[in-house]
C-alpha positions as CSV (number, residue, x, y, z in Angstrom):
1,X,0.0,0.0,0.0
2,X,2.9,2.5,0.6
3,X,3.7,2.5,-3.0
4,X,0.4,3.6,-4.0
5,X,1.0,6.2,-1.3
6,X,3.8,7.7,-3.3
7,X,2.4,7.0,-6.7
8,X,-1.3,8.4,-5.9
9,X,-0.4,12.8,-5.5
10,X,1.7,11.8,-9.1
11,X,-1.5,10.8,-10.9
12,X,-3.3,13.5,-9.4
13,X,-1.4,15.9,-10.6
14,X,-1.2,14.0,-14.3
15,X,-4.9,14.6,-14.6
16,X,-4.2,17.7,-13.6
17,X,-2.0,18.0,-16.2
18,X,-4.9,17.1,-18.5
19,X,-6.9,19.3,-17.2
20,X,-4.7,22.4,-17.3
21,X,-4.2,21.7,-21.2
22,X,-8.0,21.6,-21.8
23,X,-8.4,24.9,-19.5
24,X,-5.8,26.7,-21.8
25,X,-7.6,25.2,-25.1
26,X,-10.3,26.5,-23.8
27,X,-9.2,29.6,-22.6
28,X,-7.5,29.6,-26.6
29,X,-11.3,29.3,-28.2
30,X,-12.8,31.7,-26.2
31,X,-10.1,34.4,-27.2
32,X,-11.1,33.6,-30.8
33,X,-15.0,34.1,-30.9
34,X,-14.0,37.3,-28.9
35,X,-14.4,36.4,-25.6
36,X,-12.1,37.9,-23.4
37,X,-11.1,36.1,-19.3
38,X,-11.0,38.9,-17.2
39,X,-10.8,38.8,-13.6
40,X,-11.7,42.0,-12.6
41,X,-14.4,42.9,-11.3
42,X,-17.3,40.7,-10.0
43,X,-20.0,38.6,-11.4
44,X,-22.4,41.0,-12.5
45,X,-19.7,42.9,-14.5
46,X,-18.5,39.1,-16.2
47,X,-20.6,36.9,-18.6
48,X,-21.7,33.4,-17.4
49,X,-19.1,32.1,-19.7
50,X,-16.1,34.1,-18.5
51,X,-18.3,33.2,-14.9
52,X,-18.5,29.2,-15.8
53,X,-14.6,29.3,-16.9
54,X,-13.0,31.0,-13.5
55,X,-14.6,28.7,-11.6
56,X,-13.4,26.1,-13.5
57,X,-10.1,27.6,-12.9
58,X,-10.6,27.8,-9.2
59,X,-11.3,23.7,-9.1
60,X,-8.3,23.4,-10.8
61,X,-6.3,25.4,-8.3
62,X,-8.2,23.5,-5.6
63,X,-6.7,20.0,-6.7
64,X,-3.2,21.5,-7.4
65,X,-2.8,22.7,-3.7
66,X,-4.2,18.9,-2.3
67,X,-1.4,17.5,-4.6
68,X,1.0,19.7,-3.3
69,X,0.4,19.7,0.2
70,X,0.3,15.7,-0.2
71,X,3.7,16.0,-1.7
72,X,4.8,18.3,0.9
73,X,3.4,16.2,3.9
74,X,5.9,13.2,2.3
75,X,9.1,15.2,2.8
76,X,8.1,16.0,5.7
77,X,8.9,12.0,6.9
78,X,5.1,11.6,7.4
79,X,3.4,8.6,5.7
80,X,0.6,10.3,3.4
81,X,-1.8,7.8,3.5
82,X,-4.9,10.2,3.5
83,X,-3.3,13.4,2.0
84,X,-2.5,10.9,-1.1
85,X,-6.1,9.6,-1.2
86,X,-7.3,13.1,-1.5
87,X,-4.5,13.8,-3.8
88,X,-5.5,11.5,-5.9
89,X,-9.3,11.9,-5.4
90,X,-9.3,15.3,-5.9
91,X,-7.3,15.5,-9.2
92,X,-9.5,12.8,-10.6
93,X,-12.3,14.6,-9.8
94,X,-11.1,18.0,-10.8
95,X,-10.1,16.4,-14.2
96,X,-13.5,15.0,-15.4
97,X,-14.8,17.6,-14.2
98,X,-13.2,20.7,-15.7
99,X,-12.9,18.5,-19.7
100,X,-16.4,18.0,-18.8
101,X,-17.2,21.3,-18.4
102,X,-14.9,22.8,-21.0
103,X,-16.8,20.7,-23.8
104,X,-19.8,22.3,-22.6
105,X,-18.7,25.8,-23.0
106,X,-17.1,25.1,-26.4
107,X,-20.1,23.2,-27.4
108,X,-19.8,20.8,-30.3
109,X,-16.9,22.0,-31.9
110,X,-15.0,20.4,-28.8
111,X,-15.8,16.9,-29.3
112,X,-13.9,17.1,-33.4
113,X,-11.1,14.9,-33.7
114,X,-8.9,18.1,-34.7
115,X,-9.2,19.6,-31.1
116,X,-7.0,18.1,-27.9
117,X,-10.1,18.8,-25.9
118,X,-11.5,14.8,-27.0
119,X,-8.8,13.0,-25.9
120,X,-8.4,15.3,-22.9
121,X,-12.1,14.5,-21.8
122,X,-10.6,10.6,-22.2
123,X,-7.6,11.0,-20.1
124,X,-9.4,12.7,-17.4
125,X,-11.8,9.8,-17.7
126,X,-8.8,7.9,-17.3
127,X,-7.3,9.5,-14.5
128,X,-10.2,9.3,-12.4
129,X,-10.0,5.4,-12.0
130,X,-6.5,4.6,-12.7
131,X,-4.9,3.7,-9.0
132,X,-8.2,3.1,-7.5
133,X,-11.6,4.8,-8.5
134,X,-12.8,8.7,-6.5
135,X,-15.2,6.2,-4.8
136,X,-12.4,4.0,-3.3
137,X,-10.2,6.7,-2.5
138,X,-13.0,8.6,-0.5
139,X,-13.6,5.1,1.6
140,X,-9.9,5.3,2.5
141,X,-10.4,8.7,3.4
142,X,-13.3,8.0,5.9
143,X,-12.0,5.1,7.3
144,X,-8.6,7.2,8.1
145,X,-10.3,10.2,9.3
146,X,-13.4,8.8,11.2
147,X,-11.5,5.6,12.4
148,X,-14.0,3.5,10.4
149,X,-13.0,-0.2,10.2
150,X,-14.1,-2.3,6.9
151,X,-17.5,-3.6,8.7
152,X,-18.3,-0.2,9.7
153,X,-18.6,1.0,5.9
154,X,-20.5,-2.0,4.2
């Protein structure tokens, strides 16, 4: 179990990887139909798509400071068992989430073979269950945190 301990925070922050690259597409396609990401301001002086596409952004930075604190909690000589579930949970997460989201703001255009936003939605679909599924991650969360045993989460 202690090398999945080390390897989880390093897929979380592969599918956040993905998920940064479909962000910047994103972010890419917007530019060109004239929209522009501003983050001045507040909500009522932003379009819901500018709206829809910080908080995408703020998921993202979410996940990137659980891998990193994971990370930093190992060099600290502590065994990351649950930081690395979250780690891992969380960039998962953040992944199909965000290429999920990004192919809704682009709309169908995102789904065509000649953009990286396709195979990013596949990764982070990817990512998500490689080294043990969100679901499984969050059960060795609970069991770590709330002293759950096996019998107490059937």
């Amino acid at each position: 179990m202690s090398v999945f301990n080390d390897s989880r925070p390093m897929v979380g922050a592969m599918a956040l990887g993905v998920a940064r690259a479909a962000l910047d597409f994103t972010c890419e396609k917007l530019a060109d139909r004239g929209i522009e990401v501003s983050y001045r301001g507040g909500m009522r002086s932003r379009s819901a798509v500018v709206d829809r596409f910080i908080r995408l952004e703020a998921i993202y930075e979410a996940a990137l400071l659980t891998v990193l604190r994971s990370k930093w909690v190992e060099q600290q000589a502590v065994p990351p068992k649950v930081e690395a579930s979250i780690a891992k949970a969380a960039g998962g997460k953040a992944a199909r989430r965000i290429t999920q989201r990004c192919i809704d703001l682009l709309g169908p255009e995102a789904l065509s073979e000649d953009h990286p936003l396709d195979r990013c939605f596949r990764d982070g679909r990817i990512f998500d269950i490689y080294e043990g599924a969100g679901e499984i991650q969050r059960l060795i969360i609970a069991r770590s945190i709330l002293a759950y045993t096996g019998r107490d989460l059937r």
